[in-house]
C-alpha positions, 0 to 999 in steps of 0.5 A: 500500500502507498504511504502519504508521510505526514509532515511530522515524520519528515520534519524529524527525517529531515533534521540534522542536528539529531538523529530521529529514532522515532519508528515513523522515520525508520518506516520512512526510511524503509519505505524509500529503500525498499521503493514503496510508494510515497505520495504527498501533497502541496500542503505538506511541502508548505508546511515543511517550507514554512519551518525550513530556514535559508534558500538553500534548504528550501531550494534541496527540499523543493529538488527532494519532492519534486520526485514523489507523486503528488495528490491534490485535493478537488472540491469534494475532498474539501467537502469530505474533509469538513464531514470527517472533522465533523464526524470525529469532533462528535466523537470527541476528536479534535481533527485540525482542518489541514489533518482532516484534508490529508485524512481524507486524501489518505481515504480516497486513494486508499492510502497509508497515513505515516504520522507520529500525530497521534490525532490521526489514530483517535480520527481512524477509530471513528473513520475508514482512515488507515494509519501505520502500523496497520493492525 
């Protein structure tokens, strides 16, 4: 199954100031080398944009993503995400709206969430989110 990597785990693969130990980035790392598929979309490269500091880091980061495949959100992932965050908040879940988009994403093309946001666990016990590890 193809992994949609959540902002969380390439901020910490990303770091060089330490090593992550965090099994999400083993599993990315994992994912890479064993030519699993990743996919990503534009709202986590701007998230990682917008914590990357200097051209340079930009610039090598922008150069990294432009080989994954991205997915873009239509209208009516929009819509879905709304219902998702809607759905859970009922349930007592508090899903950011950005989460609930890539939740959605995740859903729609049948896509594993690889995440150490714990928010995306307590989504997928009210939705068909699947999240790694899976069980």
């Amino acid at each position: 199954m193809s992994l949609l990597v959540d902002t969380s785990v390439w901020s910490l693969a990303f770091r060089r100031d330490v090593v992550a130990s965090e099994p999400e980035v083993a599993a990315l790392h994992a994912a890479i080398l064993g030519e699993q598929q990743i996919v990503s979309t534009g709202l986590v490269l701007q998230e990682l944009l917008q914590g990357f500091n200097g051209p340079n880091a930009g610039a090598l980061l922008i150069e990294r993503f432009a080989a994954l495949p991205f997915i873009n959100p239509d209208r009516q992932d929009h819509i879905d995400a709304a219902s998702l965050r809607n759905h859970c908040r009922q349930h007592g879940v508090q899903l950011g709206a950005i989460n609930a988009l890539l939740a959605q994403l995740c859903i729609r093309h049948d896509l594993l969430m690889l995440s150490t946001d714990r928010d995306f666990a307590h989504a997928a016990k009210h939705s068909p989110l699947k999240i790694w590890p899976q069980t």
